[in-house]
N, C-alpha and C positions, 0 to 999 in steps of 0.2 A: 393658384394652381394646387390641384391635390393629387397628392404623392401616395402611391399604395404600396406602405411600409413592405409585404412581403414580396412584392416584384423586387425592391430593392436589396433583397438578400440574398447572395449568393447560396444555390444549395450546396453541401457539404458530402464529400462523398467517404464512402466507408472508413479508405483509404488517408483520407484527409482527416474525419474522425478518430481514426486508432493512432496514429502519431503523433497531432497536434495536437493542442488546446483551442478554446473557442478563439483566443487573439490570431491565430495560425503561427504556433510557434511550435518549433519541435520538442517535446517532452518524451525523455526515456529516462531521465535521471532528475532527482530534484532533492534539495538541500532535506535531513528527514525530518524528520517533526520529532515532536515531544516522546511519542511511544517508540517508534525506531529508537532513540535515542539510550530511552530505558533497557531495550532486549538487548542493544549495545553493552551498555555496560553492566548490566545483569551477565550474560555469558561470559562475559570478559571474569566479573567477578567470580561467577561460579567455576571456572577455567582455574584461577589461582588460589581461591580457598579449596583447601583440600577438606576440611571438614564436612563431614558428611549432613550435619542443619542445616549449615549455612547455603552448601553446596546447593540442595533439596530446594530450601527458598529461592533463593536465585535462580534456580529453573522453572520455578514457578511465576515468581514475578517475571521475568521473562518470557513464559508462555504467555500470561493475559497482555503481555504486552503488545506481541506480533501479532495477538487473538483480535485484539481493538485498532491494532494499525490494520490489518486485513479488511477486516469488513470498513473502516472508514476508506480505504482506498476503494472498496468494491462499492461504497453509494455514493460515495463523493472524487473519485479520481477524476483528474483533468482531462485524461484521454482516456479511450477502450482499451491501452493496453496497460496505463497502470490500472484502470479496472481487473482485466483479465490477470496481471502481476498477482491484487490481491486475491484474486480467487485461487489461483495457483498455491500461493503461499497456504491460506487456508486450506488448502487440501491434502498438502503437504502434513501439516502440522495434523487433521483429522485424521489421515492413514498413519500415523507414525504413531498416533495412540494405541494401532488395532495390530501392529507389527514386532 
């Protein structure tokens, strides 16, 4: 018997796209990664050194850090809204240079 793989696929609706992941599970929050991680504690550190070098770097490495978790979440997120999250954030971060 032959089976024709794409009758077999449920189609996927927009709805079902921006919430879930392809397994159909709800995604709005997920453990972060490596670059979250960094702007984490880049802020944190730049928050408590009061030195103005130190401070300066820490907001810098912290910016490339949100700079790379953004666009990784905007070509690779699970769903359309951590897509749209990271476009957000990047936009964010672009208007705040020009402010």
């Amino acid at each position: 018997m032959v089976y024709n793989y794409k009758s077999m696929v449920r189609k996927r609706s927009f709805s079902d796209k921006f919430w879930h992941d392809k397994n159909g599970k709800f995604v709005v929050w997920q453990k972060p990664n490596l670059f979250l991680w960094i702007w984490i504690v880049a802020t944190v550190m730049s928050i408590i050194m009061n030195t103005n070098a130190v401070e300066r770097f820490m907001v810098f490495i912290g910016g490339i850090a949100i700079i790379i978790w953004s666009i990784m979440e905007i070509y690779s997120g699970v769903n359309y809204f951590r897509r749209l999250l990271g476009v957000c954030v990047l936009m964010l971060i672009i208007a705040s240079r020009f402010l």
